[in-house]
C-alpha positions in Angstrom: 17.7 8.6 -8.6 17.7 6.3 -5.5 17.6 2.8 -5.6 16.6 -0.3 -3.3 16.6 -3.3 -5.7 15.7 -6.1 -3.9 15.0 -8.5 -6.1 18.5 -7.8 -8.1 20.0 -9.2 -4.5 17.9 -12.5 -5.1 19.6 -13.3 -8.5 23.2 -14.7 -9.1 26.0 -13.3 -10.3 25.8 -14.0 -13.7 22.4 -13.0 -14.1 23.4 -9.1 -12.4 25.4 -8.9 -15.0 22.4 -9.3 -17.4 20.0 -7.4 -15.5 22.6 -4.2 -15.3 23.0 -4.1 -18.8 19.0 -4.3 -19.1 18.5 -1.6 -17.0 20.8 0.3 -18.1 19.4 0.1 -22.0 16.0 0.9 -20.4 17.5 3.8 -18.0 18.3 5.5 -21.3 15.1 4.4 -23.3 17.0 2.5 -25.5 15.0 -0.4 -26.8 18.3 -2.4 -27.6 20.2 -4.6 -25.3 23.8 -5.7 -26.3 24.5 -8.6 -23.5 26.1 -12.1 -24.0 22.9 -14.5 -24.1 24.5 -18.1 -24.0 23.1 -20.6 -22.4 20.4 -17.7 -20.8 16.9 -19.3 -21.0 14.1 -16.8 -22.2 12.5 -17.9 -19.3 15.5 -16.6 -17.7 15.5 -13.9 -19.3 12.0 -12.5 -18.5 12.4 -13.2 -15.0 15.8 -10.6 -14.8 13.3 -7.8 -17.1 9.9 -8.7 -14.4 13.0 -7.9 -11.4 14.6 -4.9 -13.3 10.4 -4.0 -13.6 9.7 -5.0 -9.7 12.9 -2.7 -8.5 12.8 0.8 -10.5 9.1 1.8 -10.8 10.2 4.9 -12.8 10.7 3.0 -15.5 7.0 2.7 -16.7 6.9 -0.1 -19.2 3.5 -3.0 -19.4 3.3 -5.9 -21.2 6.5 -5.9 -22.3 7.2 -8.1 -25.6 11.1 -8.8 -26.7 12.9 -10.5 -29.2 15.9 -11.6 -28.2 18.9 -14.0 -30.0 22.7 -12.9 -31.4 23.6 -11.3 -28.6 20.6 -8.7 -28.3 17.6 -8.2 -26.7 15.0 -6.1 -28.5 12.0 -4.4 -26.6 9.1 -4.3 -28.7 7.2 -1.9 -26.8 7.6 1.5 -25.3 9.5 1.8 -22.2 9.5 5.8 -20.3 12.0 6.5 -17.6 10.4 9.2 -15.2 13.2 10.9 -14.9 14.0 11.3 -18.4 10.6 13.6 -18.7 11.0 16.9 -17.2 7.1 17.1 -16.9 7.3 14.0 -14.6 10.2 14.4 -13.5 8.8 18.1 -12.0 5.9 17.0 -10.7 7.5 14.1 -8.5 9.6 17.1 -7.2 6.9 18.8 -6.1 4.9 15.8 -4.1 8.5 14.3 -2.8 9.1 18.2 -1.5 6.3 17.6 1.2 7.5 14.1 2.1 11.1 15.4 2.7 10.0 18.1 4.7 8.9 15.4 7.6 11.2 14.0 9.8 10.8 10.6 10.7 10.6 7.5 8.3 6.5 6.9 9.6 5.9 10.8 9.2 7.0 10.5 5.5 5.6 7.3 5.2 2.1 8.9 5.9 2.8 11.7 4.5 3.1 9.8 1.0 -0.3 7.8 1.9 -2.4 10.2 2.8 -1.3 12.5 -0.3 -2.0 9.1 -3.3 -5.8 8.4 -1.5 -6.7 12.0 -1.6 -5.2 12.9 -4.6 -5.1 9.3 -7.1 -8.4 7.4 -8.2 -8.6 4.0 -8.8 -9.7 3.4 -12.4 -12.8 0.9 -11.4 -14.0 1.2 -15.0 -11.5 -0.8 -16.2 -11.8 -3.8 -13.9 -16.0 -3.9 -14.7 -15.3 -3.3 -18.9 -12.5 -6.2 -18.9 -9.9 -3.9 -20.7 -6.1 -3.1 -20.0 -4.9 0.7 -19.9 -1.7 1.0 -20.3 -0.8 3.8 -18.1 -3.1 2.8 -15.3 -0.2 -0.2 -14.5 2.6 1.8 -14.4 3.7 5.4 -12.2 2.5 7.2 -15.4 -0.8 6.9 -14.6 -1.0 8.8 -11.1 1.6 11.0 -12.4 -0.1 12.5 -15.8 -4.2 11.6 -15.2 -4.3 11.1 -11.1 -6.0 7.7 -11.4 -4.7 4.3 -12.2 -5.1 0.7 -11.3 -3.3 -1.3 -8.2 -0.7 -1.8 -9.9 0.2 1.8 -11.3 -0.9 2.9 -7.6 1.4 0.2 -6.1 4.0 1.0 -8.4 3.8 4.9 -7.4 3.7 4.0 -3.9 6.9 2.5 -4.1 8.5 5.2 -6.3 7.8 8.1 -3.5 9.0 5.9 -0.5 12.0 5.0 -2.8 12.5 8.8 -3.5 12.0 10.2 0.6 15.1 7.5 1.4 12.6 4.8 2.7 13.2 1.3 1.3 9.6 -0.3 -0.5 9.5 -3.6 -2.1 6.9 -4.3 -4.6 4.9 -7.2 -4.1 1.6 -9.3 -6.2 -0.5 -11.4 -5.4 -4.4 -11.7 -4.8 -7.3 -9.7 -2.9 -10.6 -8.8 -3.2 -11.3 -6.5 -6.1 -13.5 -3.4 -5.4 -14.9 -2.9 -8.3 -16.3 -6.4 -9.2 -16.1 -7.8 -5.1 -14.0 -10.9 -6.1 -10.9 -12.1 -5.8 -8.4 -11.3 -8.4 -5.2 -9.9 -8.9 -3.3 -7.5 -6.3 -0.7 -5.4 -6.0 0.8 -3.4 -3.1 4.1 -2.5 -1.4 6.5 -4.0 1.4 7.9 -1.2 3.3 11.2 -0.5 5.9 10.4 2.1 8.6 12.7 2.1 11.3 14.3 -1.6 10.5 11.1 -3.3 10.6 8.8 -4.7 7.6 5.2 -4.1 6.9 2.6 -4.2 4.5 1.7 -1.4 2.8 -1.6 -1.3 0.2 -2.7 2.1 -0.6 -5.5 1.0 -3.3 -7.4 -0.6 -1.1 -7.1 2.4 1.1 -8.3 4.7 -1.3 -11.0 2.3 -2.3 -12.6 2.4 1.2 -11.7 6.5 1.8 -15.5 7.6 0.9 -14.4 11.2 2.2 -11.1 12.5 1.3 -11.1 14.6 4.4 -11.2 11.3 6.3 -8.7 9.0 5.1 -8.8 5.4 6.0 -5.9 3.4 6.9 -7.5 0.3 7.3 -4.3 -1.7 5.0 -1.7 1.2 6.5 1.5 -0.9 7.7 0.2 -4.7 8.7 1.7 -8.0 9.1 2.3 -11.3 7.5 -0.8 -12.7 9.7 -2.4 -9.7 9.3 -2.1 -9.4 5.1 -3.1 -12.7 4.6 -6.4 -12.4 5.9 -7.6 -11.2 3.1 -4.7 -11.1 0.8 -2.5 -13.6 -1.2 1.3 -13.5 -2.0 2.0 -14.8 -5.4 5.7 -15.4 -4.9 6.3 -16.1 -1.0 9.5 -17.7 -1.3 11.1 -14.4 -2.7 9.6 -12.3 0.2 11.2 -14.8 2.8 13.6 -11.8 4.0 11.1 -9.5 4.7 9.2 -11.1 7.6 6.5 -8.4 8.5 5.5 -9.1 12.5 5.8 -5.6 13.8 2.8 -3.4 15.4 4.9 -0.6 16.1 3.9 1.6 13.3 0.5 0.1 12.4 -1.6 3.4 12.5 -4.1 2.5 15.2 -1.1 1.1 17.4 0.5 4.7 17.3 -2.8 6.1 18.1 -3.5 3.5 20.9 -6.7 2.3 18.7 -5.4 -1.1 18.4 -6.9 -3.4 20.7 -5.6 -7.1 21.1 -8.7 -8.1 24.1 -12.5 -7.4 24.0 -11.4 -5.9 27.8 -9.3 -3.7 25.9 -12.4 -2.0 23.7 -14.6 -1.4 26.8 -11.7 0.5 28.9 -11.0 2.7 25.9 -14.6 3.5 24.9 -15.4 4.5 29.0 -12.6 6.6 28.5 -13.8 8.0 25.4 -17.7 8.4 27.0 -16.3 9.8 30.1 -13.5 12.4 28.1 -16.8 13.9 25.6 -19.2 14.4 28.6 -16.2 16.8 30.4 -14.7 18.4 27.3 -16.8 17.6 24.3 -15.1 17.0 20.6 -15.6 15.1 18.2 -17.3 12.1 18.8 -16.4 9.4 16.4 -14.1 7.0 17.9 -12.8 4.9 15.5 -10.3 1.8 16.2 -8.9 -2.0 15.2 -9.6 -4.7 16.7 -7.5 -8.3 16.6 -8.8 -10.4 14.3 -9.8 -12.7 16.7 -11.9 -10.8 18.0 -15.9 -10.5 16.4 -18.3 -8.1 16.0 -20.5 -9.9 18.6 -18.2 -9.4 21.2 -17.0 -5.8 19.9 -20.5 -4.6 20.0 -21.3 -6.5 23.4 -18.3 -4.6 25.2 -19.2 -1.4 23.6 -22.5 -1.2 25.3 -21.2 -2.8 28.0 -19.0 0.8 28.8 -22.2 2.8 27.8 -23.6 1.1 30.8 -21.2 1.8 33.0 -21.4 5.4 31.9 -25.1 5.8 32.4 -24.5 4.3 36.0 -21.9 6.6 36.9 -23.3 9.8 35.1 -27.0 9.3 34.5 -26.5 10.4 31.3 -28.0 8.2 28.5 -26.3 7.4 25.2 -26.9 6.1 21.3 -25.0 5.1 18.9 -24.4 4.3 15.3 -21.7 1.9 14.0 -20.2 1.0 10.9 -17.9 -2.1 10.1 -15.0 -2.8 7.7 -15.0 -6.7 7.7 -11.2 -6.6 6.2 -9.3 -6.2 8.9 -11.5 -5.9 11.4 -11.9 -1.9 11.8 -14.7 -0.6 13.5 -16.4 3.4 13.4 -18.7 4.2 16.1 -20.8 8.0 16.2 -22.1 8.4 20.3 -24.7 10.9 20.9 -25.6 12.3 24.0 -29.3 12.2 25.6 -30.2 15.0 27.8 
């Protein structure tokens, strides 16, 4: 059962004391909570249960209601540990088995991603009828029906990095919903590979993965700048340990598809023209560019290494392009004229 409970390390002393004897009620599924209360605020209170919540995703509990007074602190609503269900508790096995098997923290890390977009839906239905799910917010949801909403999705992310040894923080805030195109509420993970932070949002990665066999990773491990175009953090002042401003592990920077100058994007797709005509392969290059960078000039320096390869080789070429505005991440298909 490991643990990484960040938010616990935010709150003081006193109020450990409270949130261990929470958790431990709701470790057991026990809806009763013997604690001393005085002078605790119910404010205070729901703040320790929404960080007990935050920290151990395999307790899967939503909308929580309590009564509290005496002493005691009554949950009013169902809470499941995970790993209190051996039908859960079996099938987490079974996907953690595969991420265990990989060596690396970024190798389990993608591991873990590429096996929630091609296996977990996102529920849109319930973002366009207006109506709350309950296991779609919590790990139960990709566990027992394989879809959920960002929340469950976030939430589940977090519970398989937390189970391959990788520290995952659970984070909310605001993005773009896919299923109505506005902004609206978000969730999505923080993660640790290698002693550097990142951002982590698998829904919106499986929202944008038309093809299983093609998985995007358009939101796969970005920064603070980098989240923020097109994301907001509810709570920043609680996140301000985890600054996220590596590239080392973004997956077009492993793959040398990240490019930080327009010059950048016309030496790689020569490259690209010039490696097809010699060996051919598949012939889909498909990279990130920084977000300074537009489409005008991504497009200009694009056709500006076609040229160069019709001047060196004779040999004419067409494409066809497609765009992801968030983030910046660009497909293009080349086709070869005889």
């Amino acid at each position: 059962m490991p643990q990484y409970q960040y938010y616990y390390m935010l709150l003081s002393r006193r109020d450990r004391e409270l949130y261990d004897a929470i958790y431990k009620s709701l470790r057991d599924e026990n809806p009763v909570v013997h604690a001393s209360l005085q002078g605790t605020s119910g404010e205070k209170i729901e703040e320790i249960i929404t960080s007990i919540q935050s920290d151990h995703p395999e307790l899967a509990f939503f909308h929580w209601s309590i009564e509290y007074g005496n002493g005691e602190i009554r949950f009013t609503t169902p809470v499941v540990s995970i790993y209190r269900s051996p039908f859960y508790h079996s099938r987490l096995e079974k996907i953690i088995k595969g991420a265990n098997e990989r060596k690396t923290e970024y190798d389990k890390e993608i591991f873990i991603h590429d096996y929630i977009v091609q296996n977990i839906s996102f529920d849109h239905d319930e973002i366009k009828d207006n109506r709350s799910v309950r296991e779609n917010h919590t790990v139960e949801g990709p566990l027992k029906n394989g879809k959920a909403v960002c929340e469950g999705i976030a939430r589940f992310t977090q519970l398989l990095l937390l189970e391959a040894g990788l520290k995952a923080i659970y984070v909310e805030g605001t993005s773009r919903s896919f299923a109505t195109d506005e902004p609206g509420g978000h969730a999505w993970v923080i993660v640790c590979i290698e002693g550097s932070y990142y951002h982590l949002d698998v829904s919106h990665d499986i929202c944008m993965t038309e093809d299983k066999s093609r998985v995007k990773y358009n939101y796969f491990n970005l920064t603070d700048e980098e989240i923020l175009y097109d994301h907001t953090l509810d709570n920043p002042s609680k996140l301000r340990n985890l600054v996220c401003n590596c590239k080392k592990f973004n997956y077009f920077y492993q793959f040398n598809r990240f490019f930080l100058q327009p010059l950048e994007i016309y030496q790689a797709i020569l490259r690209f023209l010039r490696n097809y005509a010699n060996h051919p392969h598949e012939n889909t290059f498909l990279f990130r560019a920084s977000l300074n960078i537009s489409e005008e000039e991504v497009t200009e320096f694009v056709q500006k290494a076609m040229r160069t390869f019709y001047d060196e080789t004779g040999m004419g070429v067409g494409y066809s392009s497609s765009e992801s505005e968030l983030q910046n991440v660009y497909s293009f298909t080349f086709t070869f004229e005889s």
